[in-house]
Structure formats: C-alpha cells, structure tokens
N, CA, C and O atoms as CSV, one atom per row, in Angstrom:
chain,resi,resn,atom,element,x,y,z
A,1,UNK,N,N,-77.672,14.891,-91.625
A,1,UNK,CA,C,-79.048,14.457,-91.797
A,1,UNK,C,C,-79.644,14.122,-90.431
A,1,UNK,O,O,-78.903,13.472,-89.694
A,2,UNK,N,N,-80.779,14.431,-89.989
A,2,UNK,CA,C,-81.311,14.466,-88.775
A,2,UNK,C,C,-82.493,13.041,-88.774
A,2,UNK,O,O,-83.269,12.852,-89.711
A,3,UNK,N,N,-82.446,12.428,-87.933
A,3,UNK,CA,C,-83.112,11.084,-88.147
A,3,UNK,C,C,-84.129,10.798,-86.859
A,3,UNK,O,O,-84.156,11.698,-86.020
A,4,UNK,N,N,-84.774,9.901,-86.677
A,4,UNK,CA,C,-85.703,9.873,-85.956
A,4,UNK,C,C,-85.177,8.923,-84.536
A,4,UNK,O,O,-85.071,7.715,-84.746
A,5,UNK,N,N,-84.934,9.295,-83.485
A,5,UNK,CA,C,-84.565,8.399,-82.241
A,5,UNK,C,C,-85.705,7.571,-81.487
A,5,UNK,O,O,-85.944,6.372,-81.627
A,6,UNK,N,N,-86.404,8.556,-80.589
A,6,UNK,CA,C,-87.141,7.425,-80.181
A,6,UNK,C,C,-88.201,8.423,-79.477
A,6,UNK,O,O,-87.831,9.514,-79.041
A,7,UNK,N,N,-89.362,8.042,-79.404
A,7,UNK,CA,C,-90.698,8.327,-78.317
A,7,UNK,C,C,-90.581,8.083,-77.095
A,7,UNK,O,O,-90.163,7.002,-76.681
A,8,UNK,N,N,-90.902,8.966,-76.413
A,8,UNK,CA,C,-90.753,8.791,-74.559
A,8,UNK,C,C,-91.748,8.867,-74.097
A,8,UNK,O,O,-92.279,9.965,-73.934
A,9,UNK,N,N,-92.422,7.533,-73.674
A,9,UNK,CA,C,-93.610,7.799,-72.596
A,9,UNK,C,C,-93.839,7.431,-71.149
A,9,UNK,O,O,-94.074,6.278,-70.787
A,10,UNK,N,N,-93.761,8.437,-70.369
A,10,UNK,CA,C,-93.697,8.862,-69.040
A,10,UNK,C,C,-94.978,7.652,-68.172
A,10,UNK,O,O,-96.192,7.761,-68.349
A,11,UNK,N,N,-94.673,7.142,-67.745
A,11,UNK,CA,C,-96.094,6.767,-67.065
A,11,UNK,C,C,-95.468,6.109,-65.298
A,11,UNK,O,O,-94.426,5.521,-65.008
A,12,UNK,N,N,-96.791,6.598,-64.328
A,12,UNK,CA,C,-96.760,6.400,-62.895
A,12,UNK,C,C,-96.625,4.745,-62.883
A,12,UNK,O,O,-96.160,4.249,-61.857
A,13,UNK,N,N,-97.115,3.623,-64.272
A,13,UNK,CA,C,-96.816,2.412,-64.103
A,13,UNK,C,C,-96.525,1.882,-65.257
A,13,UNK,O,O,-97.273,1.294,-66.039
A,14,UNK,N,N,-95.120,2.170,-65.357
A,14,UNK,CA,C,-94.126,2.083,-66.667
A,14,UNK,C,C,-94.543,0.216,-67.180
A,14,UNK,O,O,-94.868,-0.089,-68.328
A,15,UNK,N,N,-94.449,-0.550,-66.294
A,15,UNK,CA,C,-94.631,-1.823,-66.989
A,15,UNK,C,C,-96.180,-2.808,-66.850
A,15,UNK,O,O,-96.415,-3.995,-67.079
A,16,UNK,N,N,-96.935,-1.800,-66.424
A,16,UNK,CA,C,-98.304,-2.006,-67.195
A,16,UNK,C,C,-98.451,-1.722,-68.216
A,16,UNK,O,O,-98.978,-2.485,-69.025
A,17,UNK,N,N,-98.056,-0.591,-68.500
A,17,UNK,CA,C,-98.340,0.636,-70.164
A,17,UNK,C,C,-97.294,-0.471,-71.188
A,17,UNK,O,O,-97.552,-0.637,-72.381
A,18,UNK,N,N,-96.067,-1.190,-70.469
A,18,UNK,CA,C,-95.058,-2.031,-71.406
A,18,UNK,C,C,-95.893,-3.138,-72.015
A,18,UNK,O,O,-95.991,-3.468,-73.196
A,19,UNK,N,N,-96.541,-3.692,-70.804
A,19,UNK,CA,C,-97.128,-5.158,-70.974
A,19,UNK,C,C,-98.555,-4.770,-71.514
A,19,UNK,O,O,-98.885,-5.798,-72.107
A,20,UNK,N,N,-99.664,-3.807,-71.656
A,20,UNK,CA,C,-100.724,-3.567,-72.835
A,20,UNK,C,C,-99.850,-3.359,-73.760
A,20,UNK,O,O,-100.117,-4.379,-74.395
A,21,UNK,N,N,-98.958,-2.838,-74.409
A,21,UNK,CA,C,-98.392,-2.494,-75.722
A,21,UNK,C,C,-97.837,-3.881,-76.393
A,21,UNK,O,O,-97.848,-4.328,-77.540
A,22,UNK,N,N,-97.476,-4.225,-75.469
A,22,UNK,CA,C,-96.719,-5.482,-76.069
A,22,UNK,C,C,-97.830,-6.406,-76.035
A,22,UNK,O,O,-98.012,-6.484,-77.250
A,23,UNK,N,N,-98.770,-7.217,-75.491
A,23,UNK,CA,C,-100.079,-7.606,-76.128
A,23,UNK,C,C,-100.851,-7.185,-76.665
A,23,UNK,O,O,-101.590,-7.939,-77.298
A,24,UNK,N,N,-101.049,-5.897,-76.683
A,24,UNK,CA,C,-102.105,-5.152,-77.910
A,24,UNK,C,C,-101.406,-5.605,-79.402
A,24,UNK,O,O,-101.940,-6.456,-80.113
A,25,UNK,N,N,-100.460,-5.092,-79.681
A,25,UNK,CA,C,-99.419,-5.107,-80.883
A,25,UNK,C,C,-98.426,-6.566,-81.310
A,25,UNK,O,O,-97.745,-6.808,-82.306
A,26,UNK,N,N,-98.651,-7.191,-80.329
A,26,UNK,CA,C,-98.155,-8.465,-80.336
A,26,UNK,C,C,-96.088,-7.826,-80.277
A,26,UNK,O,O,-95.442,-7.944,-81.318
A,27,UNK,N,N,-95.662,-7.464,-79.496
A,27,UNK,CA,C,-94.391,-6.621,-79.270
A,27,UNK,C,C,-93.477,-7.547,-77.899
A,27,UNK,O,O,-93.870,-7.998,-76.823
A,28,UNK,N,N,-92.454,-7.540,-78.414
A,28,UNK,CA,C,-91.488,-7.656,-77.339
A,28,UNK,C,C,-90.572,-6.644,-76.689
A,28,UNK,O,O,-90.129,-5.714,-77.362
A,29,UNK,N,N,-90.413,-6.716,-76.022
A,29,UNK,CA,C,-89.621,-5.378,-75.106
A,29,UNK,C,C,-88.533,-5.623,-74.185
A,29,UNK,O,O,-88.573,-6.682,-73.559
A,30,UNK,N,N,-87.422,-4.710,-73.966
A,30,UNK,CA,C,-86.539,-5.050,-73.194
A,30,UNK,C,C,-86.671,-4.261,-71.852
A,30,UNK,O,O,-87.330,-3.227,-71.953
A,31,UNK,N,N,-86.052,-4.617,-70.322
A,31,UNK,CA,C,-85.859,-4.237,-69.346
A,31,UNK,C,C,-84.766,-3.196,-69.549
A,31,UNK,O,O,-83.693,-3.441,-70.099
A,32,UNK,N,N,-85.176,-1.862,-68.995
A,32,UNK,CA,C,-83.644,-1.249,-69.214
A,32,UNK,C,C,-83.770,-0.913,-67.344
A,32,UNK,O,O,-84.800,-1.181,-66.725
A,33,UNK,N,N,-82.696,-0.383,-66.769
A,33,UNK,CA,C,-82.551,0.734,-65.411
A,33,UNK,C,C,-83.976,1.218,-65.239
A,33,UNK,O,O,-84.678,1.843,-66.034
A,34,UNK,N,N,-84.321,0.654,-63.643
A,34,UNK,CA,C,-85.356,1.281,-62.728
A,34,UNK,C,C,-86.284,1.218,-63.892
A,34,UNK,O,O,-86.272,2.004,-64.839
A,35,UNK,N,N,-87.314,-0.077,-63.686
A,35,UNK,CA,C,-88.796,0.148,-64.003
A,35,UNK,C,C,-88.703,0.888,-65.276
A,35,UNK,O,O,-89.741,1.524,-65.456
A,36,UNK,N,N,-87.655,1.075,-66.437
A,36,UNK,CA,C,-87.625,1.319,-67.733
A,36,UNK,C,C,-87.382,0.163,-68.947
A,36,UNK,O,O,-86.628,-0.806,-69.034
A,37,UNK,N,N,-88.597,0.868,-70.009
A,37,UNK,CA,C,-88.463,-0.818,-70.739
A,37,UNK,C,C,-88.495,0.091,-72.126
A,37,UNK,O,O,-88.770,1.286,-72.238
A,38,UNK,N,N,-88.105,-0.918,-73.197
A,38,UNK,CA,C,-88.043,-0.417,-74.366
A,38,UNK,C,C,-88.682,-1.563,-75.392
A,38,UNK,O,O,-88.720,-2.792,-75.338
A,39,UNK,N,N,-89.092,-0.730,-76.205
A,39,UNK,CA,C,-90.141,-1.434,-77.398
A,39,UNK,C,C,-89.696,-0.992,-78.417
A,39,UNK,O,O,-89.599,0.215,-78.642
A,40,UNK,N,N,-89.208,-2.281,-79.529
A,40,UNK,CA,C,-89.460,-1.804,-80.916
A,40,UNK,C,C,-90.739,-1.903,-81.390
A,40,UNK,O,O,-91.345,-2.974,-81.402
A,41,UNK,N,N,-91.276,-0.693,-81.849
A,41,UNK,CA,C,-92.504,-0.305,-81.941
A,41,UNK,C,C,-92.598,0.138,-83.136
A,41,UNK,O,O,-92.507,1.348,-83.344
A,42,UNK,N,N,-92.862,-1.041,-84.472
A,42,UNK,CA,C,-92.624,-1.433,-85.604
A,42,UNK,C,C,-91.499,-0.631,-86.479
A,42,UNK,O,O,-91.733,-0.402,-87.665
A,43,UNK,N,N,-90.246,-0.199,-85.859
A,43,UNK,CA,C,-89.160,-0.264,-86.163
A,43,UNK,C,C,-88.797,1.519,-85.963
A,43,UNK,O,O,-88.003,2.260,-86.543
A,44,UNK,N,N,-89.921,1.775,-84.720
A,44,UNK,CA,C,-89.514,2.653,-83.700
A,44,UNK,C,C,-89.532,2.034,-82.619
A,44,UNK,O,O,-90.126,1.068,-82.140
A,45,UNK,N,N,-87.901,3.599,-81.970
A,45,UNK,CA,C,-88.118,2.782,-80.244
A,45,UNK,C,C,-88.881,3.405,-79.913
A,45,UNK,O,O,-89.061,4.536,-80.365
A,46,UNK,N,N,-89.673,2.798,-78.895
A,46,UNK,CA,C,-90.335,3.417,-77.845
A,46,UNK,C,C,-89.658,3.611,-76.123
A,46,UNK,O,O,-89.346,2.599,-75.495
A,47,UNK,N,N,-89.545,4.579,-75.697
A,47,UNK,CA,C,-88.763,4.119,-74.085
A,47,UNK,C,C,-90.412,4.167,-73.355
A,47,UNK,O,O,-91.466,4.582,-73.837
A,48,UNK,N,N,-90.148,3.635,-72.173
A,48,UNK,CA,C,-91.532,3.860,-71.297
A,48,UNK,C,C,-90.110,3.779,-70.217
A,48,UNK,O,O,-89.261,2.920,-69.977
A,49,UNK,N,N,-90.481,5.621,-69.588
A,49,UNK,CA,C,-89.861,5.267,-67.867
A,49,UNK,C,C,-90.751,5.815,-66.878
A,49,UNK,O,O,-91.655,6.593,-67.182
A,50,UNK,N,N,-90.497,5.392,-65.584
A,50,UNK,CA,C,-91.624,6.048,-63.944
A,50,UNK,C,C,-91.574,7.384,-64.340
A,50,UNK,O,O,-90.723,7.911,-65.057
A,51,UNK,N,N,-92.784,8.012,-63.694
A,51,UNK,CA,C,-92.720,9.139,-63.330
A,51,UNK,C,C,-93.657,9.336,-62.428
A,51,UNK,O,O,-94.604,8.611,-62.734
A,52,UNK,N,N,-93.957,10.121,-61.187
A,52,UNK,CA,C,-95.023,10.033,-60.295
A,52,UNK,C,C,-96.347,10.407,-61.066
A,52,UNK,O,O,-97.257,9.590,-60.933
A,53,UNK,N,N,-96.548,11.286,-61.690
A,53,UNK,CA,C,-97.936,11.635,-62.366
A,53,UNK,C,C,-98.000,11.680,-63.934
A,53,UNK,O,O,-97.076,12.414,-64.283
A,54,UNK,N,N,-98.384,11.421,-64.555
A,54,UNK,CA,C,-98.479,11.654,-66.294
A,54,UNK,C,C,-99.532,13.016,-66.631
A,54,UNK,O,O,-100.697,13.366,-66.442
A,55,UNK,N,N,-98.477,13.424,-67.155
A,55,UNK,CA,C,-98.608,14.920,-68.079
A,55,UNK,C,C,-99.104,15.286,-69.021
A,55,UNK,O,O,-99.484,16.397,-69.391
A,56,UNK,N,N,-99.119,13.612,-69.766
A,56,UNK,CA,C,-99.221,13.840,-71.247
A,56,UNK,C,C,-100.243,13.033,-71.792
A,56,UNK,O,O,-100.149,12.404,-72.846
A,57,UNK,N,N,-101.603,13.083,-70.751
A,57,UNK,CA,C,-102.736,12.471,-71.451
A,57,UNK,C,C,-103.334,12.720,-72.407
A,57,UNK,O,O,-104.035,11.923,-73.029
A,58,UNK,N,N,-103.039,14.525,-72.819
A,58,UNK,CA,C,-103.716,14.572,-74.231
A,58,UNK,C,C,-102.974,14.015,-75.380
A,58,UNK,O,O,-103.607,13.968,-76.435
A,59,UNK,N,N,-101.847,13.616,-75.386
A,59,UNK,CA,C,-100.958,13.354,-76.159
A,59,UNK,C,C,-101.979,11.953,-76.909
A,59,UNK,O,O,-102.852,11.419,-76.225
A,60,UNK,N,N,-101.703,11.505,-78.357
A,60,UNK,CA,C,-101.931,10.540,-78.919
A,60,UNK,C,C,-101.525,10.237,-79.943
A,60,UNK,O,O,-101.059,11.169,-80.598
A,61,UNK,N,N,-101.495,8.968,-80.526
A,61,UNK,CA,C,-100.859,8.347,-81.509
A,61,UNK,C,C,-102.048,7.902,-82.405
A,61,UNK,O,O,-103.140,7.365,-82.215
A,62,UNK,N,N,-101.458,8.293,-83.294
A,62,UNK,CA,C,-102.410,7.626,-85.082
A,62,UNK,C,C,-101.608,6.464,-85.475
A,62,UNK,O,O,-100.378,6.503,-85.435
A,63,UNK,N,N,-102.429,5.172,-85.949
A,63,UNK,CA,C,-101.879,3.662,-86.295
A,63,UNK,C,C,-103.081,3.887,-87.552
A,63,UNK,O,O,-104.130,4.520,-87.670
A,64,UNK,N,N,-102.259,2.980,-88.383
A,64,UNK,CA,C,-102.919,2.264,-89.357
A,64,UNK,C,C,-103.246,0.466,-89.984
A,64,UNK,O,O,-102.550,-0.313,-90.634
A,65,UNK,N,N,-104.398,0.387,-89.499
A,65,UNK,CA,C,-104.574,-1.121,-89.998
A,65,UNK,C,C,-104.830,-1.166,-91.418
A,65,UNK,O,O,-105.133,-0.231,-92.160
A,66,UNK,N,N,-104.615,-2.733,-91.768
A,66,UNK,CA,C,-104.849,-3.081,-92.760
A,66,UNK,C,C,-106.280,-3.337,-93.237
A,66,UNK,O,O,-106.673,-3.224,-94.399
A,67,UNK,N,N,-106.740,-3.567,-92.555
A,67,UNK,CA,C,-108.529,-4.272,-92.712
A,67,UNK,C,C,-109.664,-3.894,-91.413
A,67,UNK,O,O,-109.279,-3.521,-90.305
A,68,UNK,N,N,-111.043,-4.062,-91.769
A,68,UNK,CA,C,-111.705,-4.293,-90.758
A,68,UNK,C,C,-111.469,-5.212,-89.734
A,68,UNK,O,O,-111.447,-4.999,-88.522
A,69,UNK,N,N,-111.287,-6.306,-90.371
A,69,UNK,CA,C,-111.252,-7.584,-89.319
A,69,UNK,C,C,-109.750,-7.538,-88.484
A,69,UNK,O,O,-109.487,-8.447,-87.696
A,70,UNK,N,N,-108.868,-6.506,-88.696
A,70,UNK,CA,C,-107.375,-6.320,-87.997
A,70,UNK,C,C,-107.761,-5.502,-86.947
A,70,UNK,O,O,-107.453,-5.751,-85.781
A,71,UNK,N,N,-108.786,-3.998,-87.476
A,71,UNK,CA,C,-109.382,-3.530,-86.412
A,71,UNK,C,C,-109.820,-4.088,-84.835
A,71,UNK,O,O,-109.457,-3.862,-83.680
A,72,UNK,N,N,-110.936,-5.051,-85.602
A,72,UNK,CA,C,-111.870,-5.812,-84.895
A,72,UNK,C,C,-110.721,-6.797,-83.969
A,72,UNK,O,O,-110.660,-6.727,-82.741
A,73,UNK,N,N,-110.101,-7.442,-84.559
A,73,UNK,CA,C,-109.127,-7.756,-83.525
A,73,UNK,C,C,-108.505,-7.236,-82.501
A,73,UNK,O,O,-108.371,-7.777,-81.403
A,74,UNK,N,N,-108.120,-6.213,-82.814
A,74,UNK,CA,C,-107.299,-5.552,-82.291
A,74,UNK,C,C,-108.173,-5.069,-80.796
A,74,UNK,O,O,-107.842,-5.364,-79.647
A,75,UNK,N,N,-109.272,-4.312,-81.193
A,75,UNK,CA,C,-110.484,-4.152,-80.131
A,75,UNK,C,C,-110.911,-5.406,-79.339
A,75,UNK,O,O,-111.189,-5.323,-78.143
A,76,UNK,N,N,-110.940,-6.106,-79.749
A,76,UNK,CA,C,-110.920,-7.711,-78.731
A,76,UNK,C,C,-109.561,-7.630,-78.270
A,76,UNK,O,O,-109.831,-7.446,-77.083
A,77,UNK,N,N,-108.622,-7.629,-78.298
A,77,UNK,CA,C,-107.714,-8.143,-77.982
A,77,UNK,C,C,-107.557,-6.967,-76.591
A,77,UNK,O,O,-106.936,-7.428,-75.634
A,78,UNK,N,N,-108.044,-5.602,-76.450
A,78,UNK,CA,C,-107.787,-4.799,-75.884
A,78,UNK,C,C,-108.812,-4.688,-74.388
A,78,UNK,O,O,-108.589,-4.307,-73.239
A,79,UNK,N,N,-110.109,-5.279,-75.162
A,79,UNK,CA,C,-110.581,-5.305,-74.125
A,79,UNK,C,C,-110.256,-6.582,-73.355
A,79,UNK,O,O,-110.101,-6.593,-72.134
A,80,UNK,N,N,-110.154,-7.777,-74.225
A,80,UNK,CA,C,-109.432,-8.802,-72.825
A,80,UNK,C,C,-108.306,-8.485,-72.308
A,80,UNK,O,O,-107.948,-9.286,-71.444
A,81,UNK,N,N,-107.502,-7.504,-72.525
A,81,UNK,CA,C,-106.300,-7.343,-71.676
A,81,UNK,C,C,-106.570,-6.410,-70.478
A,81,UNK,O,O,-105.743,-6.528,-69.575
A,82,UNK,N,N,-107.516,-5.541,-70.286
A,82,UNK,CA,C,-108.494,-4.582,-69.478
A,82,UNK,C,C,-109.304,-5.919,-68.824
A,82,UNK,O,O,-109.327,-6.270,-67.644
A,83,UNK,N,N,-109.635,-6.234,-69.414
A,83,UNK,CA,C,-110.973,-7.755,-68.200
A,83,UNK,C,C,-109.668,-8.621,-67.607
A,83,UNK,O,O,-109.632,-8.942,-66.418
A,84,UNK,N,N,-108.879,-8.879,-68.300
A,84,UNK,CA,C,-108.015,-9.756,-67.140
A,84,UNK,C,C,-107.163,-8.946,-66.306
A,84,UNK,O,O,-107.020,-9.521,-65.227
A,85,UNK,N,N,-106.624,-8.008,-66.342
A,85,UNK,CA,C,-106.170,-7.524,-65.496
A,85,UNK,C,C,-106.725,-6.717,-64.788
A,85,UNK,O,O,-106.194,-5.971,-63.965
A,86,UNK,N,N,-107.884,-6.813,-65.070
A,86,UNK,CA,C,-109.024,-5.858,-63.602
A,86,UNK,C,C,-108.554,-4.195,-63.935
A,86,UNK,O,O,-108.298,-3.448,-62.990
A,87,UNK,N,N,-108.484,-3.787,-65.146
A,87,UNK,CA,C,-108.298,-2.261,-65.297
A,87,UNK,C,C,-109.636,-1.800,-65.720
A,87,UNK,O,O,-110.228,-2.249,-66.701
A,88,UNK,N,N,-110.254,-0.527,-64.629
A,88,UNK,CA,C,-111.233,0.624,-65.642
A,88,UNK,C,C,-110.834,1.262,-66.137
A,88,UNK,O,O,-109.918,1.981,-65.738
A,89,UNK,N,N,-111.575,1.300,-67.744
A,89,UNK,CA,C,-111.008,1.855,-68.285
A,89,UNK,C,C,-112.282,2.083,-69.265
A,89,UNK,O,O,-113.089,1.178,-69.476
A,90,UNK,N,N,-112.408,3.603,-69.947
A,90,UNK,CA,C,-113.433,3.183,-71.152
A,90,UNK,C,C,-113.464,2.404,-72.401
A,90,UNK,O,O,-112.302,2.390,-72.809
A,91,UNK,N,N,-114.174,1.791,-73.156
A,91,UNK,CA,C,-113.911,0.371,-73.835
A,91,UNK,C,C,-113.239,0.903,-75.332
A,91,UNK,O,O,-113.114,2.053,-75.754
A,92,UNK,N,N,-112.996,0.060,-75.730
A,92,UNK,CA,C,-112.473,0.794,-77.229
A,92,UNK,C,C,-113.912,1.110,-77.844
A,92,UNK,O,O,-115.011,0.639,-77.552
A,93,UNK,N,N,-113.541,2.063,-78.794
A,93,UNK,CA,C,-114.952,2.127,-79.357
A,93,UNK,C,C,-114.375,2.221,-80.772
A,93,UNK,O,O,-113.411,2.933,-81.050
A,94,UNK,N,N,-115.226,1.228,-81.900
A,94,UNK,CA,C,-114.821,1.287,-82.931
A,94,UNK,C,C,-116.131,1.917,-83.859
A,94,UNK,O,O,-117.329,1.686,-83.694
A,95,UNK,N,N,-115.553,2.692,-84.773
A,95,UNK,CA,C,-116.371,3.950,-85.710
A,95,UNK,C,C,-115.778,3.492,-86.888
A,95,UNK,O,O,-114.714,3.898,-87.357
A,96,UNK,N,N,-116.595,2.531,-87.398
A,96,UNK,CA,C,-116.787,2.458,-88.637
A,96,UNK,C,C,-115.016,2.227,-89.171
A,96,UNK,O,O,-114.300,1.362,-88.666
A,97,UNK,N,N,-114.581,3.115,-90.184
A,97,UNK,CA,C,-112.919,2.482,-89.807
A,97,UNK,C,C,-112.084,3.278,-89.349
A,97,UNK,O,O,-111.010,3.759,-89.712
A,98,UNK,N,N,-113.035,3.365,-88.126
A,98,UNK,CA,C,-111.434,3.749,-86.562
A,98,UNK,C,C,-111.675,3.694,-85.690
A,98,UNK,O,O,-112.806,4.000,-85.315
A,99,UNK,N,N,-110.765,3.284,-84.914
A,99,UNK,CA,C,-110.942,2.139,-83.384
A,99,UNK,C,C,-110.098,3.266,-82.813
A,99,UNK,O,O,-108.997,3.717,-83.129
A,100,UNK,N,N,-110.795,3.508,-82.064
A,100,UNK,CA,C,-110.419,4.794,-80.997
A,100,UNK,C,C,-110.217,3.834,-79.324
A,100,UNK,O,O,-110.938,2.845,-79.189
A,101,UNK,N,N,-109.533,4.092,-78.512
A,101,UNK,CA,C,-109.225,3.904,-76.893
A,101,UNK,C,C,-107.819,4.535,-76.504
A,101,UNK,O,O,-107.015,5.182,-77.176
A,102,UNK,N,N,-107.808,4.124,-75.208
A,102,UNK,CA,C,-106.828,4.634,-74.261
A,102,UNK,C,C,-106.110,3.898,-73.728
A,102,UNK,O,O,-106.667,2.923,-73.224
A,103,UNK,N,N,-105.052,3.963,-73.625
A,103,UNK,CA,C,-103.959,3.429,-72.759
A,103,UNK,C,C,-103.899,3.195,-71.812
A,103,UNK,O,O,-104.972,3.550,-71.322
A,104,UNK,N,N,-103.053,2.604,-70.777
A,104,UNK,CA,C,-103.336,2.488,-69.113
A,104,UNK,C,C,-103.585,3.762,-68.638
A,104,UNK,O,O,-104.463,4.020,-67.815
A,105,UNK,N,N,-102.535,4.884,-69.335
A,105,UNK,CA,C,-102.288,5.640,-68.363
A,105,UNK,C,C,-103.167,7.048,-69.673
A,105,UNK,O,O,-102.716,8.180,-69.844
A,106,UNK,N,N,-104.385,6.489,-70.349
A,106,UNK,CA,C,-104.824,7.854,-70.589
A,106,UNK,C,C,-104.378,8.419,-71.744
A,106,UNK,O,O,-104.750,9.566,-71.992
A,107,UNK,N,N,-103.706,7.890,-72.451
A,107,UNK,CA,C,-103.395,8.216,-73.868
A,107,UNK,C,C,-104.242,8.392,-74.833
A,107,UNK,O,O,-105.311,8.609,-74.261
A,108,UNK,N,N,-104.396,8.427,-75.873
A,108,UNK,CA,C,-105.407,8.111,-76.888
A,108,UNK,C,C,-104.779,8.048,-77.912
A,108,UNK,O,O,-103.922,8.799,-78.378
A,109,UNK,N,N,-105.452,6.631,-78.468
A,109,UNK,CA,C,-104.924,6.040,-79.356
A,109,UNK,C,C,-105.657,5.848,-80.597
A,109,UNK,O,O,-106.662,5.263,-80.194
A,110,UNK,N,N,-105.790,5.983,-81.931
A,110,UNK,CA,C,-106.815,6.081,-83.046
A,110,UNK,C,C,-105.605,4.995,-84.074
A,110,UNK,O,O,-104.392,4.861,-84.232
A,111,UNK,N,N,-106.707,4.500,-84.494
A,111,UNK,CA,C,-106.227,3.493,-85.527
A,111,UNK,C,C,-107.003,3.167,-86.580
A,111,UNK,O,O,-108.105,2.637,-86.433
A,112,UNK,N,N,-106.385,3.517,-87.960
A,112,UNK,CA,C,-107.898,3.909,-89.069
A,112,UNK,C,C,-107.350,3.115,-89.978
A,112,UNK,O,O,-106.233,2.630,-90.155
A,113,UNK,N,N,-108.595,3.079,-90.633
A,113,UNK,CA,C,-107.843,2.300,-91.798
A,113,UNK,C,C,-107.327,3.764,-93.140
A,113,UNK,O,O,-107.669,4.940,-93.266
A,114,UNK,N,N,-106.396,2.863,-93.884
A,114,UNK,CA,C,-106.126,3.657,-95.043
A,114,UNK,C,C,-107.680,4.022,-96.161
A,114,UNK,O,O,-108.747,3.423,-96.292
A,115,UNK,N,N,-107.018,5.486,-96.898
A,115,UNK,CA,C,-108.381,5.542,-97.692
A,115,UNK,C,C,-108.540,4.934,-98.799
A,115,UNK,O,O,-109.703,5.046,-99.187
A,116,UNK,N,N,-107.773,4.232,-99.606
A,116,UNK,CA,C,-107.883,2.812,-100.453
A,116,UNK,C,C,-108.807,1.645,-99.978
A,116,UNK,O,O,-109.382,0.849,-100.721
A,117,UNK,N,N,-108.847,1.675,-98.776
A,117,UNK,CA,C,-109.467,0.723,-98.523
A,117,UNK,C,C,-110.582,0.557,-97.794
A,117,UNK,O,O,-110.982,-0.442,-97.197
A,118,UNK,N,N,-111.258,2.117,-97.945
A,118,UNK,CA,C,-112.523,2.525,-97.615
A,118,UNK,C,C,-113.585,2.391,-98.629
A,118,UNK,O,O,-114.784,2.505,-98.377
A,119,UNK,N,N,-112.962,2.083,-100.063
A,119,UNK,CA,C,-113.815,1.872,-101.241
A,119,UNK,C,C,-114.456,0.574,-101.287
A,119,UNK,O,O,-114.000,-0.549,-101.073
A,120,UNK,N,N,-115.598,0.966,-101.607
A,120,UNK,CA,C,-115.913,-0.257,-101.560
A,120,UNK,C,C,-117.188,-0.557,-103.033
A,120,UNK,O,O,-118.245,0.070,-103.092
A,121,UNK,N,N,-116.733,-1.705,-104.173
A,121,UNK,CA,C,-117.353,-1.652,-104.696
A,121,UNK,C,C,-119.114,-1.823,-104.469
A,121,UNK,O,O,-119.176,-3.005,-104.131
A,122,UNK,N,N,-120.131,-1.453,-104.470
A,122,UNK,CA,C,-121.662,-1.277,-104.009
A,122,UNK,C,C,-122.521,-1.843,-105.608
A,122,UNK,O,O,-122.451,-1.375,-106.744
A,123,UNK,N,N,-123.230,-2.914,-105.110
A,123,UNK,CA,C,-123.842,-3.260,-105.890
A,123,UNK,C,C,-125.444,-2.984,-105.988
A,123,UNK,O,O,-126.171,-3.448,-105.110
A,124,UNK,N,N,-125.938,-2.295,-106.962
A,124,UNK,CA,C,-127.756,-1.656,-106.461
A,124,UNK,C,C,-128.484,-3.039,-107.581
A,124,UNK,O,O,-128.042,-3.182,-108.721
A,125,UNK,N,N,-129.522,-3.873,-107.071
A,125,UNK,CA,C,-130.214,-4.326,-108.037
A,125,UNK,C,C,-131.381,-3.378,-108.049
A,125,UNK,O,O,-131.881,-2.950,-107.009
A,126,UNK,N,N,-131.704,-3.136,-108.971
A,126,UNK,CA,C,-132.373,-1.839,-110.031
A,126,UNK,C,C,-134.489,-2.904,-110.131
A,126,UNK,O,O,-134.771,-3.885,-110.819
A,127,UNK,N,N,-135.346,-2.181,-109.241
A,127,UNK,CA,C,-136.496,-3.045,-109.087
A,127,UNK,C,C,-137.682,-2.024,-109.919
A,127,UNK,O,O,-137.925,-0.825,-109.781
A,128,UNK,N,N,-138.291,-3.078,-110.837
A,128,UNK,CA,C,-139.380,-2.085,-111.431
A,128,UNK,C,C,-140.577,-2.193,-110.614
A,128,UNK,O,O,-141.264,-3.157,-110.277
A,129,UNK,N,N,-140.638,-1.046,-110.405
A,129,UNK,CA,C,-141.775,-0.788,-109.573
A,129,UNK,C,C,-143.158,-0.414,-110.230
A,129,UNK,O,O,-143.974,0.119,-109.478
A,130,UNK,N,N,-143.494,-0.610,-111.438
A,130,UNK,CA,C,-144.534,-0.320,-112.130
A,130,UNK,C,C,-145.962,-0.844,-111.594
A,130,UNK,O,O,-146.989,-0.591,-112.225
C-alpha cells in the first residue's frame, strides 16, 4: 500500500517561510540539518530546506476553513506577520469565501470554505406595493 510521506518546499529563506507557516496556522516545527525545519502540517509533514532560487512559485496549496470569521482571521493574522516583519508582499485578498495570498517566497495559497457552508438560509419580506 503506497502512503503519503511528506511535501518539500524549497525556499532561498527556509526559516522565514518556517516561521509565517507556523504563525499563520498556529504550527510548531522542528530544526532538522542546515537551515532545514519540519512541520506537522495538520498531520502532514512538511520539510522546508535552502535552496539558492525557488522554482516553484507557481506551485499552490488549497486549505479549507471552517467559517467566515476563520477566514477573516486568518487574513489578519497574515497581514500582521508581513507588517511586523517588514515583508512586501501583496495583501491577502479575501473573495467572498476564499482568501487567496502568497507565501514569503511566492507560493499561492487559496483557502475556501466548504460548499455546505456556502448556504445560506435568505429571508425576503414580501412588500405590497399597491
């Protein structure tokens, strides 16, 4: 049976890309050999090791929140980690339910909500206009 190991992401500053992931996601991570760190990354690993240039900016990951207001967090939480550490970067932009941004190093990242929970009961009060 063939099983799932782990995601490898390459980046020129392996423990910036460690330390947004692990405050975006609220994550702890271990130090492995040379500027390599590892994340359980909700019960995937993730490795992050150096590499002089990153390759794999088109590359991106799909997340799923639970709610608007997890969204909305989540987008605060991303841009204060970009304002305190003095990174440009473009801002998250959230669409209705999906919060789209980028990583240190250029990733793209989308995070939607499920479609259960796009329903929404709508109430019309009904006005006579006579």
């Amino acid at each position: 049976m063939i099983s799932f190991g782990q995601f490898v992401f390459e980046s020129p500053k392996p423990k910036v890309l460690c330390d947004f992931l692990c405050f975006v996601f609220d994550l702890d991570f271990e130090a492995t050999a040379a500027d390599s760190f590892v994340i359980d990354f909700f019960g995937l690993k993730v490795l992050i090791i150096p590499c002089e240039k990153i390759s794999t900016k088109k590359s991106g990951c799909v997340l799923h929140a639970a709610s608007v207001d997890e969204l909305d967090q989540l987008r605060q939480k991303i841009e204060f980690f970009f304002y305190k550490n003095q990174i440009k970067v473009s801002p998250p932009l959230l669409f209705g339910n999906e919060l789209r941004f980028n990583d240190t190093d250029g990733r793209a990242w989308f995070v939607d909500l499920p479609v259960s929970m796009l329903t929404r009961k709508v109430e019309f009060k009904s006005q006579d206009v006579r």
